[in-house]
C-alpha positions in Angstrom: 43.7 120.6 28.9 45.0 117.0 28.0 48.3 115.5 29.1 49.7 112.5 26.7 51.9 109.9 28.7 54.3 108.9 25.9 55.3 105.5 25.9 58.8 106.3 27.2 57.4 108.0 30.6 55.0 105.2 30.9 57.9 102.8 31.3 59.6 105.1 33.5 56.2 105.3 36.2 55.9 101.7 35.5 59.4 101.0 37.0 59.6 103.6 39.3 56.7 102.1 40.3 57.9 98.3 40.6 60.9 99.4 42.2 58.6 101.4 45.3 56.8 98.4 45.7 60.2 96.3 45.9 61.3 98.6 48.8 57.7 98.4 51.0 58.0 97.3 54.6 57.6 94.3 55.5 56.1 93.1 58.9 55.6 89.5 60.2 56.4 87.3 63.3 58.3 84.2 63.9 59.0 81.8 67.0 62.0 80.5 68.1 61.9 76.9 69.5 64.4 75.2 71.4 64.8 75.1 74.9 64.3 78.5 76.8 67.6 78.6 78.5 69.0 78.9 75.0 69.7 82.0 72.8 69.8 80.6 68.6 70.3 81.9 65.1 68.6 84.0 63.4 69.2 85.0 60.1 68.1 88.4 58.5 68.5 89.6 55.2 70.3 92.6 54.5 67.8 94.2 51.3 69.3 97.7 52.0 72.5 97.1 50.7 71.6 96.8 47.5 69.8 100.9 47.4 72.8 102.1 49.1 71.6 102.2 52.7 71.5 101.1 55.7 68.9 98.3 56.8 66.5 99.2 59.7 65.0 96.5 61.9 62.6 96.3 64.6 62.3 93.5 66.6 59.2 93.4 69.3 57.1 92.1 71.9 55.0 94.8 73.9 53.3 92.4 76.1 55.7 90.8 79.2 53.1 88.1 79.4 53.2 86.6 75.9 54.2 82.8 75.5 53.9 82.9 79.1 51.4 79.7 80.1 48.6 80.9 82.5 49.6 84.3 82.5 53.4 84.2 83.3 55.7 86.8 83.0 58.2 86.1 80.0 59.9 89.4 78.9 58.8 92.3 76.7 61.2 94.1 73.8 61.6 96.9 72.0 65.1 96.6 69.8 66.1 98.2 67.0 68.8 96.9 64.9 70.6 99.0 62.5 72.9 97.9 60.2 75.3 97.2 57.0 77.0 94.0 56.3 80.2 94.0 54.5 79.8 91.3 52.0 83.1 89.8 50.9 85.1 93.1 52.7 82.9 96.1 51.0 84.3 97.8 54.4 81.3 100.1 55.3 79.8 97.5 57.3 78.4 97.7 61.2 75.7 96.7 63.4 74.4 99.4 66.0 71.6 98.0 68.0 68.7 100.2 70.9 67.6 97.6 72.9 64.8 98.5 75.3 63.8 95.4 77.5 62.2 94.4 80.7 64.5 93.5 83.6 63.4 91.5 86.4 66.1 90.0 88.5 63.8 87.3 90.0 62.9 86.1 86.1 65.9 84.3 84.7 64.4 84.6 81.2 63.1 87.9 80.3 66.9 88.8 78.8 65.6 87.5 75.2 68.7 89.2 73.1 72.3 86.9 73.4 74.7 88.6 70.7 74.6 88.8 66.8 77.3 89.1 63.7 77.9 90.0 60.7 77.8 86.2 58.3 79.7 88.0 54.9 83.1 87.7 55.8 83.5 85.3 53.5 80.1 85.1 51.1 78.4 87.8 49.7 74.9 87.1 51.4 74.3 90.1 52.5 72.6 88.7 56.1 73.2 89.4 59.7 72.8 86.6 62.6 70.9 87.5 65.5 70.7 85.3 68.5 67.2 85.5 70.5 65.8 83.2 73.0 64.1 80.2 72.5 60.5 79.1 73.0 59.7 82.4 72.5 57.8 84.4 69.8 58.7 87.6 68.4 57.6 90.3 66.1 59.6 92.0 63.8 59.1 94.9 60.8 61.7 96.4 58.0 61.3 99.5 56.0 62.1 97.0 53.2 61.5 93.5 52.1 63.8 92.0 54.5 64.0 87.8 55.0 64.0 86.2 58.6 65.4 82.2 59.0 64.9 80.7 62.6 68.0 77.8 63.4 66.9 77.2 66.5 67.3 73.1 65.8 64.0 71.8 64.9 63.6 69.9 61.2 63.2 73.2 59.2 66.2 75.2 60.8 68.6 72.6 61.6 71.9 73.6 63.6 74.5 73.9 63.6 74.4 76.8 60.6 76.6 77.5 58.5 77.3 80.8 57.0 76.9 80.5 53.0 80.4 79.5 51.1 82.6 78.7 54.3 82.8 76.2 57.0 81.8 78.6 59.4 79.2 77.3 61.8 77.1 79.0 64.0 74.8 77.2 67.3 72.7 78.2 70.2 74.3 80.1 72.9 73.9 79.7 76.5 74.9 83.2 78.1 74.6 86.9 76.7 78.0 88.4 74.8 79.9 90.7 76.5 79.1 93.5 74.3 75.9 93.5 74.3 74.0 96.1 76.6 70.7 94.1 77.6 69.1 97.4 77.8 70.5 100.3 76.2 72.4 101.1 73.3 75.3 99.9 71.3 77.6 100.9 68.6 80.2 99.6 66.6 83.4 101.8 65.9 85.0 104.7 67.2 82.8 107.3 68.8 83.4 110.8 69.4 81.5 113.3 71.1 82.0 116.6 70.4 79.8 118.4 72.9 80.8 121.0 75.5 78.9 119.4 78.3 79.2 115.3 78.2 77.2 113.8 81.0 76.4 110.1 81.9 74.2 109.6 85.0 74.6 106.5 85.6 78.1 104.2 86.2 81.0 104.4 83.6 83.0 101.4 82.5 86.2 101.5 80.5 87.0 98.0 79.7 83.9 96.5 81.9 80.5 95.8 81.1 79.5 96.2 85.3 81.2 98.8 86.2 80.1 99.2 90.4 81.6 103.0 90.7 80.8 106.3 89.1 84.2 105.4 86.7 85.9 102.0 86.9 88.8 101.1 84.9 90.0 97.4 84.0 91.8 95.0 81.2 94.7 97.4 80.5 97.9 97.6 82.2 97.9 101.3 82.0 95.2 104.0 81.3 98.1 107.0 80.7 101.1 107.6 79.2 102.7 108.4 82.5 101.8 104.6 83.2 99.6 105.3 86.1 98.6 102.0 86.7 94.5 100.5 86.7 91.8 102.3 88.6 89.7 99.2 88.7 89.4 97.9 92.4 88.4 94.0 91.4 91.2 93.5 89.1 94.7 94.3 90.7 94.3 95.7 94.4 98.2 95.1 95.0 98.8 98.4 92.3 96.4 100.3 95.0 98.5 102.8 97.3 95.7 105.0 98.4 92.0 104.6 98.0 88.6 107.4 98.5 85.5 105.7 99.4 82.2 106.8 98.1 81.8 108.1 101.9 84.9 110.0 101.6 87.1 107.7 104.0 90.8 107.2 103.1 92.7 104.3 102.5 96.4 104.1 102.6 98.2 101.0 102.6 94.6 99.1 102.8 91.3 99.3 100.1 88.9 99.0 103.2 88.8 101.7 105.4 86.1 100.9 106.6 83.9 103.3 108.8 87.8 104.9 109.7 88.2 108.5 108.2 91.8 107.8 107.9 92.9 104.0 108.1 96.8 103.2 107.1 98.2 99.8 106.8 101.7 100.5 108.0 103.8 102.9 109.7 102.8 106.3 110.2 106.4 109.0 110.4 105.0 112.4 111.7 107.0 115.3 113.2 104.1 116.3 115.4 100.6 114.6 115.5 97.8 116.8 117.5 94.7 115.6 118.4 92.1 118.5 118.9 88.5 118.6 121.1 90.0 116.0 123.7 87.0 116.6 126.0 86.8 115.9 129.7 90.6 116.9 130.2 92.0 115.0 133.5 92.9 117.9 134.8 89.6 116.6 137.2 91.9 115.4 139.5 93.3 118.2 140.8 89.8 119.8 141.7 88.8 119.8 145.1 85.3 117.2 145.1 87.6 114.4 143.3 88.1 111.5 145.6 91.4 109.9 145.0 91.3 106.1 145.5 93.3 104.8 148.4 95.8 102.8 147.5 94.8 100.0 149.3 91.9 99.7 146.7 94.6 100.4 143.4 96.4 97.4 145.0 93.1 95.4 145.5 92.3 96.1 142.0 95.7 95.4 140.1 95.4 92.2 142.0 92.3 91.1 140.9 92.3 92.5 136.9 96.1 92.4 136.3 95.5 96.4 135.0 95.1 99.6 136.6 91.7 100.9 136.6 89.9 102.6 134.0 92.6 101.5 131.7 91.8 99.0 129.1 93.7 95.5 129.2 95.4 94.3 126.6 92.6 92.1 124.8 90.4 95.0 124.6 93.6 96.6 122.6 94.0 93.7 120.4 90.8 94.0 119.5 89.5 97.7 119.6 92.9 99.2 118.9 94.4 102.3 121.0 92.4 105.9 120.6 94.9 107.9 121.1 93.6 111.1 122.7 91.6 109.6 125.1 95.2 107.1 125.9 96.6 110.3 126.6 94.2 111.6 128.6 94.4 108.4 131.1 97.3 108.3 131.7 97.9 111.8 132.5 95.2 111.3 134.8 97.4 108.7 136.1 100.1 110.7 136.5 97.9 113.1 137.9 96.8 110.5 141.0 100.6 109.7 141.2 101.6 113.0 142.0 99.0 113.6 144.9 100.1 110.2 146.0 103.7 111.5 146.4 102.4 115.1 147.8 100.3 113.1 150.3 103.3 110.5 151.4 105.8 113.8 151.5 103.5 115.2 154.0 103.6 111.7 156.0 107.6 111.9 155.7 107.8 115.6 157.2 105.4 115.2 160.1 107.3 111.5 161.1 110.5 113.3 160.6 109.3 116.4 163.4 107.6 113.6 165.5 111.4 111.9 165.6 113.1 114.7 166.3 
């Protein structure tokens, strides 16, 4: 059997083909000079837009150690950046970026990722600006024939840059954007999720990018409709009337409790207060083996400490505070000694008052 290719199908494969090969991935790798504490421009192409998609890049660098002299460690990356720009307000535009990257507190330098934009507000370009750090080299890979510029300030990528048709210029920046999640994802726009069962692990910000609590709150002077004030502890503590500690201490009046269980910065109105498991009850003083101190030696004592004994002086109060059931506890114990001091001088009364008469 023989097939004929007519000439009308031939041009068909032919630019079928062409157009395939227009769409291959592309794969290369750049450096970005400049000084290492710096983050600069990067300019990628946007070849997507014009197939009706979304452009996929991958930005790399497996091995920590690369551009690292004698073996130093200088960061490692795994980012994807997904996006559409909007070209002279198309509307349908975003960047979403994964970034996967390794974190070393003790290495000021391995956070290579600073922030990036979308340059079309005001061209029809069709490019994105990334800004990566410098003296650093990078791979990179697009499922099409995407561009990369580096403005990172030598001869052939002079800075500042400006975005094509406006004044709009764009240099090297020294600290990482506030949106961007140094390792993790980010999206642009609304999201929704629509699962039964939603569930971070880790902490949650709402107007924070270091949140220090399972949920922290900030930058909005009210997070219901009922105007229930900020749940974020570093912004305005004075809208605080009652904390909970991770530990489950309580905080009224006061956002450190502390190691108390219940610690209140004020006055406390109770109708009864009862303190439970006072152990050791002075009711001691009544049994038969205690040995009541003469008062020659309470006497001896008051003079010497300016305090009765066994209770604490006032400097000890000022600075330890009052525990209340064991306050109670001495003193009836001191009512306690003060009662068999009076039974004991009664008796002294009744016998001189037989011995008289």
């Amino acid at each position: 059997m023989k097939f004929i290719l007519l000439p009308g199908l031939l041009l068909a494969c032919l630019l079928t083909l062409c157009s395939f090969h227009s769409q291959a991935q592309v794969r290369g790798t750049f450096v970005v000079n400049g000084d290492i504490d710096k983050y600069y421009p990067v300019v990628f192409t946007d070849t997507a837009w014009n197939y009706d998609e979304a452009s996929e890049l991958q930005i790399g660098r497996s091995n920590v150690h690369r551009d690292g002299p004698d073996g130093s460690w200088r960061g490692s990356i795994i980012a994807t950046f997904r996006y559409h720009t909007t070209n002279w307000g198309h509307g349908s535009h975003f960047i979403d970026a994964d970034i996967r990257q390794y974190s070393n507190p003790a290495m000021p330098f391995n956070k290579l990722v600073a922030g990036w934009k979308d340059a079309t507000s005001g061209n029809n370009s069709k490019i994105m600006i990334i800004w990566l750090r410098g003296q650093t080299s990078y791979t990179y890979s697009s499922r099409y024939s995407d561009k990369v510029a580096v403005y990172d300030g030598t001869a052939s990528g002079p800075l500042p840059y400006t975005e094509p048709l406006t004044n709009i210029s764009n240099t090297f920046k020294t600290s990482i954007d506030n949106y961007v999640n140094t390792n993790g994802s980010t999206y642009s726009g609304n999201t929704y999720s629509l699962g039964g069962l939603n569930y971070f692990f880790g902490n949650v910000g709402i107007g924070t990018t270091a949140p220090t609590a399972k949920l922290e709150i900030a930058g909005a002077p009210a997070w219901t409709a009922n105007g229930w004030g900020k749940a974020d502890t570093t912004a305005r503590p004075a809208r605080y009337h009652m904390v909970i500690t991770n530990s489950g201490n309580i905080g009224i009046g006061t956002t450190t409790p502390n190691n108390y269980k219940l610690a209140v910065e004020g006055t406390i109105g109770a109708r009864r207060i009862k303190v439970t498991q006072q152990a050791n009850w002075a009711d001691f003083v009544f049994h038969p083996e205690y040995k009541l101190p003469l008062l020659q030696e309470v006497e001896s004592f008051i003079t010497k400490n300016g305090h009765l004994p066994e209770i604490p002086t006032a400097a000890e109060v000022k600075e330890n505070g009052v525990d209340i059931g064991e306050m109670n506890k001495l003193l009836l114990q001191k009512v306690e000694e003060l009662t068999l001091y009076l039974i004991q001088q009664q008796k002294e009364i009744e016998e001189l008052k037989r011995k008289i008469k």
